[in-house]
Structure formats: C-alpha cells, structure tokens
VEXDREN-2710 file (C-alpha; in Angstrom, 1 decimal):
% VEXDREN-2710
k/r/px/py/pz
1/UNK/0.0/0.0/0.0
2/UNK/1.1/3.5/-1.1
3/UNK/1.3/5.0/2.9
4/UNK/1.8/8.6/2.0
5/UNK/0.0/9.5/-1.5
6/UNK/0.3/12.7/-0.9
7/UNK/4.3/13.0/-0.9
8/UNK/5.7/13.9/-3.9
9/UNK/9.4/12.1/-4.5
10/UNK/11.9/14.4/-5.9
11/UNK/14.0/13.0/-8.9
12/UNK/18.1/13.2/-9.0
13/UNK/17.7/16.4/-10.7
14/UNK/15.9/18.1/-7.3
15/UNK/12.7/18.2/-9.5
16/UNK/9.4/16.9/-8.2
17/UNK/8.4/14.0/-10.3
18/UNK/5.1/13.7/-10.7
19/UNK/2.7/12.0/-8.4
20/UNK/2.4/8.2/-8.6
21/UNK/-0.9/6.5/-8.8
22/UNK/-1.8/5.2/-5.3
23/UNK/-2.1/1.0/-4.9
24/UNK/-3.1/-1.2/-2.6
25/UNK/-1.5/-4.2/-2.1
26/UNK/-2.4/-8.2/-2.0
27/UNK/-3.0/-8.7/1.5
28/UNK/-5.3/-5.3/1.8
29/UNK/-6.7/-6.5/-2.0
30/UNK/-7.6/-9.9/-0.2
31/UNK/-9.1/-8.0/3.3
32/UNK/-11.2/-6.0/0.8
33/UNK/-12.6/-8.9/-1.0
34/UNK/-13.6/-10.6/1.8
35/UNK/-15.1/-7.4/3.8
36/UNK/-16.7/-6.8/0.1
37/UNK/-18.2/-10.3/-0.3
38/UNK/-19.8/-9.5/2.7
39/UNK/-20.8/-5.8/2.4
40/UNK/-23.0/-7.2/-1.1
41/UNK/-24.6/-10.5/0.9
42/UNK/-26.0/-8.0/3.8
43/UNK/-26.7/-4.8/1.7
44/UNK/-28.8/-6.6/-0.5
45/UNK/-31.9/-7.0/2.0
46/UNK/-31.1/-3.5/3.3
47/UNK/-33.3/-1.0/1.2
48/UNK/-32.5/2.6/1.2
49/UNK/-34.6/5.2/2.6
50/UNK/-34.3/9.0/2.6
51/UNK/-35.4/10.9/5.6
52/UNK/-38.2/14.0/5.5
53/UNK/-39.2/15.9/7.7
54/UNK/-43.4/18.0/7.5
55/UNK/-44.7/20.0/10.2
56/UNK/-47.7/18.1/10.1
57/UNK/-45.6/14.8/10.3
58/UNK/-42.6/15.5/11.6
59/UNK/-39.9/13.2/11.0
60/UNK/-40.4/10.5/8.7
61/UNK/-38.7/8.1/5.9
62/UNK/-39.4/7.0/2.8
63/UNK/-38.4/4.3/0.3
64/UNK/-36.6/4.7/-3.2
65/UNK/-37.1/1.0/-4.1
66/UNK/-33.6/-0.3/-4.0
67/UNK/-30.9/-1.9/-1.8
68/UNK/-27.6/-0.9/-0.8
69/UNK/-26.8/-3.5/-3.0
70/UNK/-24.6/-1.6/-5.9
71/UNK/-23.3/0.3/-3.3
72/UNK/-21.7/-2.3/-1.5
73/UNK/-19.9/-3.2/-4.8
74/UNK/-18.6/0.2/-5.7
75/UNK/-17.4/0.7/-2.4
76/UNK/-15.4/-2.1/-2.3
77/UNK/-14.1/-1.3/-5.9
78/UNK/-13.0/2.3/-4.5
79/UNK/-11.3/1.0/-1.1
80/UNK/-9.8/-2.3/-2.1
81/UNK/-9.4/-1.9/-6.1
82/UNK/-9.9/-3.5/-9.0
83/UNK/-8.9/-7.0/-8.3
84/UNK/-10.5/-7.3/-4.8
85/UNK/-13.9/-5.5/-6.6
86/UNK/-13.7/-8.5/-8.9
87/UNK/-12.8/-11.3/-6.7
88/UNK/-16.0/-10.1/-4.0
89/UNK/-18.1/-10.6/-6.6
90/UNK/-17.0/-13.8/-7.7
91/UNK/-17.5/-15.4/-4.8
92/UNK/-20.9/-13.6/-4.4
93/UNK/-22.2/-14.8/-7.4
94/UNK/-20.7/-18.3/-6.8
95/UNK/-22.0/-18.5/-3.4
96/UNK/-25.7/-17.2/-4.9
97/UNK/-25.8/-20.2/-7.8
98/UNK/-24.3/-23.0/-5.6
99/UNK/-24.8/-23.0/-2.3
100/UNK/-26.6/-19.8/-0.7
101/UNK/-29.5/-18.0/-1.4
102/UNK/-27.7/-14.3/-0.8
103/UNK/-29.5/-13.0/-4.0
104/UNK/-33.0/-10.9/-3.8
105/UNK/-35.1/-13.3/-4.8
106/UNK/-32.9/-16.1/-3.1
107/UNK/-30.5/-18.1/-5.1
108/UNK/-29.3/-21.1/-7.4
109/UNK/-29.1/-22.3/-11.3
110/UNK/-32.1/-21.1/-11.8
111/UNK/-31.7/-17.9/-11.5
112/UNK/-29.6/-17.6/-14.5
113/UNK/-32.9/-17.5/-16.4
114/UNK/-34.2/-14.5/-14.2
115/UNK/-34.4/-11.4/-16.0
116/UNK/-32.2/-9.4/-13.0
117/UNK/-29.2/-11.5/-13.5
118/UNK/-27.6/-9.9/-16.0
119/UNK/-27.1/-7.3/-13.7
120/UNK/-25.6/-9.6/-11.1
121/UNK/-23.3/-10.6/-13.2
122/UNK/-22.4/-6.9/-14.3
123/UNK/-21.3/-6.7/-11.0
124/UNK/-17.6/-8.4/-11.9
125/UNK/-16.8/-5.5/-14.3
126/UNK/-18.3/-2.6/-12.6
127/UNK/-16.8/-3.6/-9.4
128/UNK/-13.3/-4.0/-11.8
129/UNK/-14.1/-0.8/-13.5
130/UNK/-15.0/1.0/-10.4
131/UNK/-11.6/-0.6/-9.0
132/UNK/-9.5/0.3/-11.4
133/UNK/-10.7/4.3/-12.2
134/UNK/-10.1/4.7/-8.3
135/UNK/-7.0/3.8/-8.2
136/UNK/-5.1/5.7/-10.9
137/UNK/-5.4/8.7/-9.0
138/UNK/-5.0/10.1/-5.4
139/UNK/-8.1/10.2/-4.0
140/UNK/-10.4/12.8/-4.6
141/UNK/-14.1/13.5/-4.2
142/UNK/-14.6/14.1/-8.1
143/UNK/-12.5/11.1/-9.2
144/UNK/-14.0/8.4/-6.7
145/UNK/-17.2/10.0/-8.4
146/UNK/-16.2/9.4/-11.8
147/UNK/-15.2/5.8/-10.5
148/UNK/-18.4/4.8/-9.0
149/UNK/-20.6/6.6/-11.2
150/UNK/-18.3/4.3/-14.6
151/UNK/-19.3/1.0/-12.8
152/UNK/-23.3/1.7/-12.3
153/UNK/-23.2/2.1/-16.1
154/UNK/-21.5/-0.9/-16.6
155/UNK/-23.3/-3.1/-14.1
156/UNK/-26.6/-1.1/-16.1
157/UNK/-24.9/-2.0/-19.6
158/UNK/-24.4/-5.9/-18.5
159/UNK/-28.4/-6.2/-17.6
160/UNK/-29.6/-4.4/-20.5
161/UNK/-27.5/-7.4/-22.4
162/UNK/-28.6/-10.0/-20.7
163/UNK/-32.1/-9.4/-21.1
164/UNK/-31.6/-8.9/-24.9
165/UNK/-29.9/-12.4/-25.1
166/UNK/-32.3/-13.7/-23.0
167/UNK/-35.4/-12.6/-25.3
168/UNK/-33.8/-13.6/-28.4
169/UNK/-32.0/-17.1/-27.3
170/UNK/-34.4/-18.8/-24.6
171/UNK/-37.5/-16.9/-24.6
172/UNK/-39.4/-19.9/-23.4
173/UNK/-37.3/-20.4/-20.4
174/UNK/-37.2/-16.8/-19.5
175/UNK/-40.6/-15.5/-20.4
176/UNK/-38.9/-12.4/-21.6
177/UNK/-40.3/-11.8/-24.9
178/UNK/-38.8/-9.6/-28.0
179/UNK/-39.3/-6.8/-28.2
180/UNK/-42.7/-6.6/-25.8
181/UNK/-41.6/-6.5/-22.3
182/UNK/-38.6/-5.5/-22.9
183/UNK/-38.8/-1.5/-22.6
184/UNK/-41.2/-2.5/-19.5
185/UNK/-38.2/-4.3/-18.0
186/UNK/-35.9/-1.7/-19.2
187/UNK/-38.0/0.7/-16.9
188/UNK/-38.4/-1.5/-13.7
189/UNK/-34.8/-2.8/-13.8
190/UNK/-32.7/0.5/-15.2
191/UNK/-34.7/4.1/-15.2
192/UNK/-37.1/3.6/-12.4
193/UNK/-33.8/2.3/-9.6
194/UNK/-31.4/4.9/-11.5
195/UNK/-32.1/8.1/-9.3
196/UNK/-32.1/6.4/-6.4
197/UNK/-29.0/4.5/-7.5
198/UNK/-27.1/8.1/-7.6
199/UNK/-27.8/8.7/-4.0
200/UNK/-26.4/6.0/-3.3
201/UNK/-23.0/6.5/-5.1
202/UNK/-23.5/10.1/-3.5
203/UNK/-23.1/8.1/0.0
204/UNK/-20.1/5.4/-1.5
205/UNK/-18.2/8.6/-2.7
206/UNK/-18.2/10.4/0.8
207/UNK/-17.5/6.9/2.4
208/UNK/-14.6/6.3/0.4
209/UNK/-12.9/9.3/0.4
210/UNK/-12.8/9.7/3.8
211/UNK/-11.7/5.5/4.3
212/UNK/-8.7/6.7/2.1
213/UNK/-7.5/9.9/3.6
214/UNK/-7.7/8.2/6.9
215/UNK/-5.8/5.3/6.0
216/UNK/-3.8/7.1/3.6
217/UNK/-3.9/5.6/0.5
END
C-alpha cells in the first residue's frame, strides 16, 4: 500500500516528479474482498430510505425501491481496487448459484434464467471498473465520483445485455419476450432504480474518500 500519496518524490535532478498512482497491495486487495463479499450479501436485503421531515408529520422516511446492493460493490471497488472488486463478486455470485441464497429473490441455477441477473453478473466489471478508475489517481471526491458513477453504467450495460440475449436465445425459459416486455423491463430494472442509485454513489463517494484519507492511500 502507497502509505503517504500525498508525498511527492523528488527525482536526482531536485525536481518533483510527478505523483504516482496510489495501490493497494495483495494482502489489503484480499481483506477487501472478503469485507466486500460480505458488504454485497448484507446490503442486498437492506433497502435505502431517505429521511423527510413536515410540520404536520414530523420526522419521517421514505423508500426509493432499492438496496444498498450496488453500493456495497462500488465501495469495495474504490477501497480495495480493482482486483478485490472483482474477486468479492466472484465469490458472491458463486456463493448465490451454488450453495446460498444471498440474492433478492434467493439463489441457485435457476436464477440464471431470471431477468435481474444480467445485472448480477455486471457486478464483476463494474466492481473491476470501479476498482481500477479509483486507483489511478490520489483520492479525490470528483475522481471516486467518476469511479463509482463508470461502474453503475457498466453493471446497467451488463443487464440491458442480458435481457436482450435472453429474449432472443431462450424466450421460453425466460418469459422475456422480443421486443414486448422489454422497454417495460428496461424501466423496472434500469430508469425507475437509477435516481435512487445516484444517491447512493453520493453516499459510496463520501464513504470512500474519507476511508482513504484516513488510511492514507
């Protein structure tokens, strides 16, 4: 790990060179993927709310729909980088089709034919993605941003996919017909989540960049 990003080295010549792209290294990459792995089974049953406050109410909270599911996968992509974004999800998505039922709507073979999977499996990249953006530069708020914000549209890219292949290869087995419910699902699984989705980077962002100036990396 990179313990003082912020110190420039000077070269033989008494120049600064210029900064060098933070890194963390294998054992942190394997801490991350673990606390990762875990961060995605929890968040996925946790759904996000935003708080509100009325006079004639006072206080109160309300739903946007979604889980702090992609978050949990960002965030590990911006704290432990690209490989231990990729290797949580691995095992998450192992774990889902062989032995646990850590995903939404449970787990196993057959969720492969679910409509939502294609954005499970979008995970790996985005996480990787996420990962790798974060890490090529010191940590800022408008790079971890840029970072988190490049993996939502990768994991959204990866469903969008999936569905198409789906409706075109086993529409029998899926029940996801071409093109008819495809803009519906477009909506429900992409447009409808994606505000909320922000927020939730908003959070990741803020989380991360204060995880890496405190552990300085």
């Amino acid at each position: 790990m990179n313990t003082n990003p912020n110190r420039q080295p000077k070269s033989r010549r008494g120049r600064e060179s210029p900064p060098r792209r933070a890194s963390a290294s294998v054992p942190n990459e394997l801490l991350w993927a673990l606390i990762g792995l875990l961060l995605t089974i929890f968040s996925t049953f946790v759904p996000v709310s935003l708080a509100s406050w009325s006079a004639t109410t006072g206080l109160s909270s309300q739903k946007l729909g979604i889980t702090y599911q992609i978050g949990a996968v960002l965030l590990t992509g911006c704290l432990g980088g690209k490989n231990a974004g990729l290797l949580a999800q691995v095992a998450y998505i192992f774990l889902g089709l062989t032995w646990l039922p850590v995903f939404a709507q449970g787990g196993g073979m057959g969720y492969l034919k679910e409509a939502s999977f294609g954005y499970i499996l979008g995970f790996m990249p985005g996480a990787w993605l996420c990962g790798w953006l974060a890490f090529r530069w010191r940590a800022k708020i408008e790079t971890l941003a840029l970072s988190a914000f490049a993996g939502l549209l990768v994991i959204h890219l990866c469903g969008l996919l999936y569905m198409l292949g789906l409706s075109i290869f086993q529409p029998q087995a899926s029940q996801i017909t071409f093109p008819d419910s495809l803009p519906t699902l477009f909506m429900n699984y992409s447009v409808w989540p994606f505000l909320g989705q922000l927020v939730v980077i908003c959070v990741v962002v803020i989380i991360a960049f204060f995880f890496r100036k405190l552990l300085f990396y």
